[in-house]
Every structure is written in C-alpha cells, then in structure tokens.
C-alpha positions in Angstrom: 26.3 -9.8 -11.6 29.1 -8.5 -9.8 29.1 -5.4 -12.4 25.5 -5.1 -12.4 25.8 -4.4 -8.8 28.8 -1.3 -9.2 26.6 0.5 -11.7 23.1 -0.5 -8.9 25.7 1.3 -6.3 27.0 3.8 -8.4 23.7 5.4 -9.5 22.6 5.3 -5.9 25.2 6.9 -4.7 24.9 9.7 -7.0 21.0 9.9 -6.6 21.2 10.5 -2.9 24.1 12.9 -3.3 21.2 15.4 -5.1 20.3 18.4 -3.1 17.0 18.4 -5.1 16.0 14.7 -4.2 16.4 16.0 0.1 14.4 18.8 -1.4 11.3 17.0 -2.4 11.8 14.6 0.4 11.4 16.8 2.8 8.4 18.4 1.4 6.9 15.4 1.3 7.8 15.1 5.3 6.5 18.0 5.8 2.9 17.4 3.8 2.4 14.7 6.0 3.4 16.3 9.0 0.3 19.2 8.1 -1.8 16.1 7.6 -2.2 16.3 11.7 -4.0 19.9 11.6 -5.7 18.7 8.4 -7.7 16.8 10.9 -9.0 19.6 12.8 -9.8 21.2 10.1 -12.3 18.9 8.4 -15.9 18.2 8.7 -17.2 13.8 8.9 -14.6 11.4 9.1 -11.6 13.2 10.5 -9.6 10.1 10.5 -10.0 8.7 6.9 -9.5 11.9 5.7 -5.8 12.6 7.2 -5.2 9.1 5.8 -6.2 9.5 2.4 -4.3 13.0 2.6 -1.5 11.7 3.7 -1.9 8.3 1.3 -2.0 10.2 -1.5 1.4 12.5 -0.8 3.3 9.4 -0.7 1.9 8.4 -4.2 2.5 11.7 -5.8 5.7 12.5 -3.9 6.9 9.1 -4.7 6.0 9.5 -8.5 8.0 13.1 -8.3 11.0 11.8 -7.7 10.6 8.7 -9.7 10.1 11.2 -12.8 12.9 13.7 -12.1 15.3 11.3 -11.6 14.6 8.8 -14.1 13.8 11.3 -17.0 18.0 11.8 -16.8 18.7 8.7 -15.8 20.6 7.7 -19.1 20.8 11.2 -20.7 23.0 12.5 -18.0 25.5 9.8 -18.8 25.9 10.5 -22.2 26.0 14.6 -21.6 28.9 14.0 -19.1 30.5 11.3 -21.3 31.3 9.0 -19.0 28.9 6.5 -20.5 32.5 6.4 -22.8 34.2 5.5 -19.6 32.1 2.5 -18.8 31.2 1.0 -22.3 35.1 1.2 -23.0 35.1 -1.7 -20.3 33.6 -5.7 -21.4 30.5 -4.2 -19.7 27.3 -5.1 -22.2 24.6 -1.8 -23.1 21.7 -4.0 -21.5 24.1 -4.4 -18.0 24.5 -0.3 -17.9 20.9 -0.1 -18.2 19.4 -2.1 -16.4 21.9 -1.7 -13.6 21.0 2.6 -13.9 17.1 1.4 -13.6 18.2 -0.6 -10.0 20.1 2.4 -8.9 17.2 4.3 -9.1 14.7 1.9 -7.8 16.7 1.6 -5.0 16.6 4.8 -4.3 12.9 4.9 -4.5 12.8 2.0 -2.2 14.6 4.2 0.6 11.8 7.4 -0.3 9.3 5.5 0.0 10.6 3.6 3.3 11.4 6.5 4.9 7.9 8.5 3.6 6.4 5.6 4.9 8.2 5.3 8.4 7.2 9.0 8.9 3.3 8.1 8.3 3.2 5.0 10.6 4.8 7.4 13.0 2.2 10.4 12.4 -0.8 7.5 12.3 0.2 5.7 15.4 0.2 9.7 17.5 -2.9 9.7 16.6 -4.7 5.9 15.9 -2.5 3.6 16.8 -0.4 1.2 15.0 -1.3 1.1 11.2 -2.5 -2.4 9.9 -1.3 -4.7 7.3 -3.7 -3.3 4.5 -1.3 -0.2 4.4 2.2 -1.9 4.3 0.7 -3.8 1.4 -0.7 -0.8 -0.5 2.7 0.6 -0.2 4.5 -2.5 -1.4 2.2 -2.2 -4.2 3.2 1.5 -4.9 6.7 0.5 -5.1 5.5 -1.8 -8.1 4.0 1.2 -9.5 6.9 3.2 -9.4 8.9 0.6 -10.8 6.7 0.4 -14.0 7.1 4.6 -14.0 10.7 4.4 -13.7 10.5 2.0 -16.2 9.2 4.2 -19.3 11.0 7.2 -17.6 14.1 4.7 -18.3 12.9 3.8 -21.7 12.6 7.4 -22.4 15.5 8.7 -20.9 17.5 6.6 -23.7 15.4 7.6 -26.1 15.7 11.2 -26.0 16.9 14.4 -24.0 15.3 15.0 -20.4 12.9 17.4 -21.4 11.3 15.3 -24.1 11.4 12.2 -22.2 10.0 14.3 -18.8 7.2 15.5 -20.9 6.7 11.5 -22.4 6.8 10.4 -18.7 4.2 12.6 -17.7 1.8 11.9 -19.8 1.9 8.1 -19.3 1.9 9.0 -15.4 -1.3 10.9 -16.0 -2.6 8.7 -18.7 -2.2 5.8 -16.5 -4.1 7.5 -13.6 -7.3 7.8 -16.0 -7.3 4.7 -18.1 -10.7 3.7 -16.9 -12.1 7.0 -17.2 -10.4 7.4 -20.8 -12.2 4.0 -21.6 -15.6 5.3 -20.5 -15.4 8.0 -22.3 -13.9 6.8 -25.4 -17.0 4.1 -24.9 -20.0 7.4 -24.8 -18.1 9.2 -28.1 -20.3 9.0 -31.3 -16.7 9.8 -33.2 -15.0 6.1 -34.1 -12.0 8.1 -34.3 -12.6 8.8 -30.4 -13.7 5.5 -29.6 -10.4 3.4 -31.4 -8.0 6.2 -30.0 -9.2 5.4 -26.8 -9.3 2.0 -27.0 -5.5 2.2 -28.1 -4.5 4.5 -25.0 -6.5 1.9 -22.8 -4.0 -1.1 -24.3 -1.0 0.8 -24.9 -0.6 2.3 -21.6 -0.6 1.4 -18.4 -3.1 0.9 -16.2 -2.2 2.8 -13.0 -5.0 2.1 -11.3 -5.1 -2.0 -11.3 -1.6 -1.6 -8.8 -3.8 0.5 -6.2 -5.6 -0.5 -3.2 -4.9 3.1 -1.5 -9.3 2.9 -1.1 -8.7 -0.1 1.3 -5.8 1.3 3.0 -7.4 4.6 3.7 -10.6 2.8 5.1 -8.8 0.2 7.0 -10.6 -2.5 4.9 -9.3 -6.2 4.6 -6.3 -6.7 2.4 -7.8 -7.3 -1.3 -5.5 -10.4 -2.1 -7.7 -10.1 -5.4 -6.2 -7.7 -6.5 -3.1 -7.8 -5.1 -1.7 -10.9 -7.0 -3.1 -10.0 -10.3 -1.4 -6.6 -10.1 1.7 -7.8 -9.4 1.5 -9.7 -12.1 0.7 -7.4 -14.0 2.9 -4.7 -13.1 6.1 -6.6 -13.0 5.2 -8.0 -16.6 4.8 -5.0 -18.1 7.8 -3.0 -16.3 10.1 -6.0 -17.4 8.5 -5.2 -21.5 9.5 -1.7 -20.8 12.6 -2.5 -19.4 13.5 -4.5 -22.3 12.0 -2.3 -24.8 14.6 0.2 -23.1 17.4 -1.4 -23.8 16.4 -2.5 -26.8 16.9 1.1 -27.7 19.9 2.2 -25.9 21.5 -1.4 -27.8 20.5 0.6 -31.2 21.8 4.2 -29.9 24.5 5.6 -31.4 27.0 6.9 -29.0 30.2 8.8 -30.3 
C-alpha cells in the first residue's frame, strides 16, 4: 500500500507540474466565467441555459484533460526510462499501474473540484446556492472520468500516445452515442449494420447511463434511480478495464 501511494503521489505531482494542464484549466475557468453574458444573450429560459452551458464545459473540459493526460500516462514512462528505475525495485507491474491510474484520478478529482467550486460561485452571483442534484451529477462525472481514464490507461500501455489518444477518443465519443448507435443500428436493413451495432452497444461503454446533467440543469429531484445503478455500473466496468490494463502491461515487454 505504502508503494502504491509514492507512485499515487509521484504521478500527481508530475501531472500538476504541466503547464498544459493550467492551460486547459483555465480555459475551462474562463468558459464558465462567459457563461454570465451567455445569459443575456439568450432568448426563454435564461437560467437553465447558463447552467446547461456551463454543465457541459465541466464534462468536456473534464474529459480533456482526462484524455491528454492519460493517453501518456504509461507511455511517457517507458520513453523516459524510468519505468527501469521503478521495476528494478520489489515493486509488482499491477502496483505501477494502477498506482499511475490513482495519480491521475487524483488529479481529476482536484479539476473537477476546483471547475466545480468556480460554478457554485458563478451560480450562487446569480441564483443562489446550487442544490444537491448538482454535487451529485458531479460526483457522478468523476465516475465517468474514472471509466475514461481507465481505457485511456489501458491504452496508454498498449501502445504510443497517438494511437492510444486516437483509441480514447473514439470510446469517449462512442460512449456519448451508444443509444443513438443502437437506434440506428435497430432501423438498418444491413445485418452487417445491425450486429456491428449491437457489438459497439456491448462492447463499449455507455456514457450516458453515468449522467444526470438533464436533472441538474433543471434543478429536478436527485434520480437515486439512476444514480446507484450507474455507479454500479461504472465502477464495475472501470475496475475490468483497469484489470484488462494491467493485464497487458504484465505481458509487455520492456527492455
């Protein structure tokens, strides 16, 4: 445990140390700071709409970093060499990896606090205090992150960061659409279509089931409904990544 937690600290050290990471941060700062003359500037429900603006930076903003750090995550190691330097120690594969994937989500965990500090701010100028339907939907971002960090881990091992940030990607964007991928895979008179689809739909994940951004943006009840299940769901299937990720990097062979 106790090395677990040096190579946890290590990565986050090194994560927050990148001028590109303060870069994108402080985009995202600013997107929700323009979210306040978004609100003049639209027509109906002034209100939702800065929130689903602003809801929605955090998401992609979060995913951002989650891909461009992760995609290097375990690649960077082995470019620099010092992968040498730790593995030459009684330090396991799985412990190096899964200790880089804590790193990182702790990382995300301070983005996404901070992102998410700045929007109660921004909200309570101009609403009031934000309710508990939005800490929740951001808790269950972070899950979502996790399970993106998870393949962009899994990747990251797998092959160079280019490869893996195109891999990552796709899943990011595949897992946005999986509904709409099985609707339409449903409507195709092509079986080809229709058991590719179907594949994607299983294979993939299902970005969407770790949502309730609709409820937070229209200050609904929380949806404990969903919630639980995509939990559930979410941690099961970053913890198969996970696995699967390590699983690889145990098979690598590093010289």
């Amino acid at each position: 445990m106790r090395r677990l937690r040096a190579i946890a600290t290590n990565t986050f050290r090194e994560a927050v140390r990148d001028r590109v990471l303060y870069s994108i941060l402080f985009f995202a700062v600013g997107v929700l700071g323009l979210s306040l003359v978004a609100r003049e500037l639209t027509i109906g429900d002034q209100a939702k709409v800065v929130r689903s603006v602003a809801q929605g930076a955090i998401d992609v903003f979060g995913a951002v970093i989650a891909m461009f750090l992760g995609v290097s995550l375990v690649w960077k190691e082995l470019d620099r060499k010092t992968v040498y330097t730790v593995l030459s120690k009684p330090i396991p594969r799985w412990t190096f990896v899964v200790g880089k994937y804590l790193g990182l989500m702790l990382t995300l965990l301070v983005e996404v606090g901070i992102l998410a500090l700045s929007y109660g701010v921004f909200l309570t100028l101009q609403e009031g205090f934000p309710p508990p339907v939005l800490w929740v939907s951001l808790a269950m971002l972070v899950v979502e992150l996790g399970l993106l960090t998870a393949w962009a881990t899994l990747f990251s091992a797998a092959s160079s960061p280019v490869t893996a940030a195109a891999f990552t990607l796709s899943v990011f964007v595949i897992g946005h659409l999986a509904d709409d991928i099985w609707v339409f895979g449903g409507r195709s008179d092509s079986e080809a279509v229709r058991q590719a689809a179907r594949v994607l739909y299983w294979a993939l994940p299902n970005f969407e089931v770790l949502s309730i951004r609709d409820a937070a943006v229209h200050h609904r009840d929380i949806p404990w409904d969903r919630v639980w299940p995509g939990l559930v769901y979410g941690l099961s299937y970053a913890g198969v990544v996970l696995l699967a990720a390590v699983s690889v990097f145990e098979r690598k062979d590093i010289r």
